[in-house]
C-alpha positions as CSV (number, residue, x, y, z in Angstrom):
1,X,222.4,52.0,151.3
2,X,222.3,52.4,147.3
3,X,225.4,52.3,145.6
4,X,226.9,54.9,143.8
5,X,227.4,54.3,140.1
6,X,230.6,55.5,138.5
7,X,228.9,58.2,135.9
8,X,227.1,59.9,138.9
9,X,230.4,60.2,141.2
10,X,231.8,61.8,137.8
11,X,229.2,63.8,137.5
12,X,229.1,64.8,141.6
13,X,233.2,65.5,141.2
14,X,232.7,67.9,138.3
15,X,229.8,69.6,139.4
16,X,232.2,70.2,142.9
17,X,234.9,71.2,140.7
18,X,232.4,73.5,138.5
19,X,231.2,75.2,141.3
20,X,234.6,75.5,143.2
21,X,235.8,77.3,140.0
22,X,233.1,79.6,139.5
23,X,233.4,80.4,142.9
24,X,236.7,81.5,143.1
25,X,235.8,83.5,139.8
26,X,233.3,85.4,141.6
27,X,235.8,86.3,144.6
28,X,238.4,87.8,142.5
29,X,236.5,88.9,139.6
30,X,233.3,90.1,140.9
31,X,234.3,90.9,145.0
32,X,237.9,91.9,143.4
33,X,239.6,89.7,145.7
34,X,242.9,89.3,144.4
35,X,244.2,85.8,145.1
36,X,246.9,85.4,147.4
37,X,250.4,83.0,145.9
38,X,248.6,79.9,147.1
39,X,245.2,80.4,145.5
40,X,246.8,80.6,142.0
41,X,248.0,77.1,142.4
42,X,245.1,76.1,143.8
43,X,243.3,77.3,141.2
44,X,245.8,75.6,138.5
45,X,244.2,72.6,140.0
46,X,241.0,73.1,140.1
47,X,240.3,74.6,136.8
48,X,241.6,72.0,134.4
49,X,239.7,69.4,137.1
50,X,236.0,71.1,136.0
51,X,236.7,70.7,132.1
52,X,239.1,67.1,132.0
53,X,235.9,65.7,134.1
54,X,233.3,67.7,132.1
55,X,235.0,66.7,128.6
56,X,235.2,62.5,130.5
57,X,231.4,62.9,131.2
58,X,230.7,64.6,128.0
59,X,232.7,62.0,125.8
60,X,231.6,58.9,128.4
61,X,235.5,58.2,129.2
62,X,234.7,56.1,132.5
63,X,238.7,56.2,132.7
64,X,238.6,60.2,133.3
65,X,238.5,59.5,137.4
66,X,242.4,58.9,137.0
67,X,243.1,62.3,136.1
68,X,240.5,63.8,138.5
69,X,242.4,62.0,141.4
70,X,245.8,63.1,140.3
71,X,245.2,66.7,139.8
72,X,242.7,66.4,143.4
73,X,245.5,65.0,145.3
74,X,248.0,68.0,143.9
75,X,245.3,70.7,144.7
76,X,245.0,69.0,147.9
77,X,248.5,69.3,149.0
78,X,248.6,73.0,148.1
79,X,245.5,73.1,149.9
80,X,246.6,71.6,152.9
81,X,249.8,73.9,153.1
82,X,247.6,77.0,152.6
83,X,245.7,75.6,155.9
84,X,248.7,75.1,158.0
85,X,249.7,78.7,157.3
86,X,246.0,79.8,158.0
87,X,246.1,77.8,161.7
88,X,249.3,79.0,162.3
89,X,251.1,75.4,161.6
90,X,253.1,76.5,159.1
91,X,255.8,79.7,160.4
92,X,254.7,83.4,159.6
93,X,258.2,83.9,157.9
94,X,257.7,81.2,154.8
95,X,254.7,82.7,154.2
96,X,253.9,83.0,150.4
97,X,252.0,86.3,150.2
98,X,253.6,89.4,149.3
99,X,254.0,92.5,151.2
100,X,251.3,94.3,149.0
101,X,248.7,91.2,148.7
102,X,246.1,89.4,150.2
103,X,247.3,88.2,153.5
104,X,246.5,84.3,153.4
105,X,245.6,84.7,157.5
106,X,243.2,87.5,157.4
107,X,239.1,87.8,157.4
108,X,239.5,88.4,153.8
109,X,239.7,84.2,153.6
110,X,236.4,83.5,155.2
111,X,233.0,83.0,153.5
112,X,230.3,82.4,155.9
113,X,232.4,82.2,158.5
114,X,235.0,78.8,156.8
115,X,237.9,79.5,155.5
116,X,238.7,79.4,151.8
117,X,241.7,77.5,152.3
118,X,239.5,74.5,154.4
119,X,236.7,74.6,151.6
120,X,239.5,73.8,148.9
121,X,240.8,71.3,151.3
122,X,237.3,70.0,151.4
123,X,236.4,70.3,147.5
124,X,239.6,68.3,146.7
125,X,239.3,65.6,148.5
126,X,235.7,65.3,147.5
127,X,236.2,65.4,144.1
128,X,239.9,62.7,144.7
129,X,237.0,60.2,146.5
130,X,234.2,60.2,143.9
131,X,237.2,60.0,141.1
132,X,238.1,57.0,142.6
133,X,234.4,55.6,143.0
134,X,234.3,56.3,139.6
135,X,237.2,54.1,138.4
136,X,235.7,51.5,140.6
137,X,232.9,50.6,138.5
138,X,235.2,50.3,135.7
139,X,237.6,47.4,137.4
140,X,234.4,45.4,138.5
């Protein structure tokens, strides 16, 4: 198996993160989606993680993996939480979303079928690994 330089994880993690972002754009902007409590701070993750790793790639910082995987591992927790309350692991009566928002359990959170909350779960710690694959190359 080939291994995977540090610039290409970059460059996989932002492209994630990118795409993640532009996503979310397009479900409350263009759908008009509004996002439920949890998806702003899921989104204050995400967003800063497409440009810090654009601007890293764009500037060659090969050090820009350690912000990636401290703002991934944030999103991630938020992420997580947000799934607990989708499954039902977390109690109804903490729930986040107001009376007259998005319900964070509904069919409003599924594209194709996977819920938003899993695919941020997923994105995160995608983009948390390849960060650190990235910063491995540097300590070699």
């Amino acid at each position: 198996m080939t291994r995977l330089s540090g610039e290409t994880a970059l460059g996989l993690a932002w492209i994630i993160a990118l795409t993640a972002s532009l996503a979310v754009l397009f479900i409350g902007e263009v759908l008009g989606q509004t996002p439920c409590v949890l998806c702003w701070f899921q989104r204050a993750f995400m967003f800063p993680l497409a440009i810090i790793l654009g601007l890293g790639l764009w500037w060659q910082d090969r050090r820009v993996g350690r912000y990636g995987i401290a703002l991934a591992l944030g999103g991630a927790a938020v992420a997580f939480w947000h799934m607990g309350l989708y499954v039902g692991l977390v109690p109804e009566r903490i729930q986040p979303c107001t009376a007259t928002g998005p319900s964070c359990i509904d069919d409003n959170q599924l594209v194709l079928g996977v819920p938003i909350p899993l695919m941020a779960l997923v994105a995160f710690v995608v983009i948390g690994l390849l960060s650190a694959v990235s910063l491995k190359e540097t300590q070699e």
